[in-house]
VMD Tcl script that draws the C-alpha trace (Angstrom):
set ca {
  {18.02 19.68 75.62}
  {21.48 19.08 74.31}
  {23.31 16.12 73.26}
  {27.08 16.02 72.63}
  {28.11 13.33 70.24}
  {31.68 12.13 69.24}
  {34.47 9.99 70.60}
  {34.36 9.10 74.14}
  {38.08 9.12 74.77}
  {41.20 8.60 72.78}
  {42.99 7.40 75.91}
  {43.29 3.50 74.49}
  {44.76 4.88 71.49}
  {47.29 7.50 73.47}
  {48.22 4.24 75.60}
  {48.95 2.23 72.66}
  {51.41 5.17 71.14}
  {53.28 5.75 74.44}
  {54.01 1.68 75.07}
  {54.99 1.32 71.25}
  {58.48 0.53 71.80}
  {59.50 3.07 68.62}
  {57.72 5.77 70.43}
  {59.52 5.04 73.56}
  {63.38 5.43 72.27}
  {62.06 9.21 71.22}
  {62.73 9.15 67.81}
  {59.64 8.90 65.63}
  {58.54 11.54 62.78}
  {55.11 13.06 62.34}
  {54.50 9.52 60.13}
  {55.11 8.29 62.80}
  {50.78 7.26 63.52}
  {50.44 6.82 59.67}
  {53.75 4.20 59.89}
  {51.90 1.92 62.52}
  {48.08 1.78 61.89}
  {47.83 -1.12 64.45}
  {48.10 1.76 67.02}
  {44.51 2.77 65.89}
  {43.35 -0.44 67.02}
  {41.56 -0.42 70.37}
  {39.41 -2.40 72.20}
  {35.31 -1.49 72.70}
  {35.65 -2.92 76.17}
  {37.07 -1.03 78.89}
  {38.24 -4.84 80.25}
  {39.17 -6.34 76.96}
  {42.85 -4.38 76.33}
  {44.48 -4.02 72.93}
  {48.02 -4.88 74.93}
  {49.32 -6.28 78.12}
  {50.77 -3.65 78.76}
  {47.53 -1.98 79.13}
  {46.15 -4.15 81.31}
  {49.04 -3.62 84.30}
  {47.19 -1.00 86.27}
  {50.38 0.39 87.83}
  {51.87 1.05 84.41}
  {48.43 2.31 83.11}
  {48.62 5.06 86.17}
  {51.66 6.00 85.49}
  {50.67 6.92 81.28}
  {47.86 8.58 82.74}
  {49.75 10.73 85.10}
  {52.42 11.51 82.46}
  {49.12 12.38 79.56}
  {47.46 14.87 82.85}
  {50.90 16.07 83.28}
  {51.49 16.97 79.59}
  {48.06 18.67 79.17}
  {48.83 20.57 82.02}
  {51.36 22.34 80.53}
  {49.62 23.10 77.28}
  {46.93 24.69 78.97}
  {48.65 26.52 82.07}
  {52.23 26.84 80.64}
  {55.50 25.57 82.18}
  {55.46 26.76 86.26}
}
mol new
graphics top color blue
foreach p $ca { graphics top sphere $p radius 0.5 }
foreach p [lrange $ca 0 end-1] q [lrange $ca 1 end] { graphics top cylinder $p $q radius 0.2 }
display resetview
Protein backbone atom coordinates (compact mmCIF):
# COMPACT_ATOMS: atom_id res chain seq x y z
CA UNK A 1 0.00 0.00 0.00
CA UNK A 2 1.12 3.49 -0.77
CA UNK A 3 -0.08 6.80 0.15
CA UNK A 4 1.06 10.06 -1.49
CA UNK A 5 0.71 13.05 0.75
CA UNK A 6 1.21 16.82 -0.06
CA UNK A 7 -0.63 19.66 -1.74
CA UNK A 8 -3.50 18.82 -3.84
CA UNK A 9 -3.05 21.55 -6.40
CA UNK A 10 -1.53 24.97 -6.53
CA UNK A 11 -3.96 25.94 -9.28
CA UNK A 12 -5.98 28.63 -6.83
CA UNK A 13 -2.77 30.10 -6.09
CA UNK A 14 -1.44 30.13 -10.01
CA UNK A 15 -5.01 31.79 -10.72
CA UNK A 16 -4.57 34.38 -8.20
CA UNK A 17 -0.87 35.37 -9.72
CA UNK A 18 -2.03 35.44 -13.37
CA UNK A 19 -5.34 37.86 -12.56
CA UNK A 20 -3.06 40.11 -10.24
CA UNK A 21 -3.22 43.10 -12.28
CA UNK A 22 0.88 43.70 -11.62
CA UNK A 23 1.42 40.32 -13.03
CA UNK A 24 -0.65 41.06 -15.97
CA UNK A 25 1.29 44.36 -17.39
CA UNK A 26 4.51 41.76 -17.46
CA UNK A 27 6.70 43.48 -15.37
CA UNK A 28 7.16 41.89 -11.96
CA UNK A 29 10.67 40.64 -10.39
CA UNK A 30 11.33 37.30 -8.76
CA UNK A 31 9.86 39.34 -5.38
CA UNK A 32 7.43 39.55 -7.13
CA UNK A 33 5.24 36.39 -4.77
CA UNK A 34 7.19 37.64 -1.64
CA UNK A 35 5.80 41.52 -2.59
CA UNK A 36 2.05 40.31 -2.49
CA UNK A 37 1.48 37.56 0.17
CA UNK A 38 -2.34 37.96 -0.32
CA UNK A 39 -1.67 35.84 -3.50
CA UNK A 40 -1.00 32.87 -1.07
CA UNK A 41 -4.40 33.18 0.10
CA UNK A 42 -6.83 30.62 -1.30
CA UNK A 43 -9.92 29.29 -0.57
CA UNK A 44 -10.44 25.40 1.01
CA UNK A 45 -13.59 25.23 -1.08
CA UNK A 46 -13.49 24.48 -4.60
CA UNK A 47 -16.97 26.87 -4.66
CA UNK A 48 -15.88 29.48 -2.22
CA UNK A 49 -13.20 31.63 -4.66
CA UNK A 50 -10.48 33.89 -3.29
CA UNK A 51 -11.57 36.46 -6.37
CA UNK A 52 -14.30 37.12 -8.81
CA UNK A 53 -12.37 36.73 -11.17
CA UNK A 54 -12.05 33.19 -10.29
CA UNK A 55 -15.34 32.45 -10.18
CA UNK A 56 -16.12 33.47 -14.16
CA UNK A 57 -15.75 30.02 -15.60
CA UNK A 58 -14.94 31.32 -19.10
CA UNK A 59 -12.02 33.33 -17.77
CA UNK A 60 -11.03 30.39 -15.41
CA UNK A 61 -10.77 28.12 -18.83
CA UNK A 62 -8.97 30.29 -20.46
CA UNK A 63 -5.91 30.46 -17.27
CA UNK A 64 -6.16 26.90 -17.40
CA UNK A 65 -5.56 26.52 -21.05
CA UNK A 66 -2.76 29.14 -20.98
CA UNK A 67 -1.06 27.07 -17.41
CA UNK A 68 -1.55 23.38 -19.84
CA UNK A 69 -0.14 25.36 -22.59
CA UNK A 70 2.93 26.62 -20.66
CA UNK A 71 3.72 23.17 -19.11
CA UNK A 72 3.59 21.86 -22.37
CA UNK A 73 6.41 23.49 -23.46
CA UNK A 74 8.58 22.82 -20.47
CA UNK A 75 8.16 19.31 -20.81
CA UNK A 76 8.03 18.70 -24.75
CA UNK A 77 9.95 21.87 -25.88
CA UNK A 78 8.77 24.59 -28.32
CA UNK A 79 7.16 22.58 -31.70
Amino acid sequence: ECRIRGVKTNIPFLLNVMTHPEFETGIVTTAFIDENPELKMVSESAWDFASDEQSDQRKVGAKERLIRYLANLAVNGHP
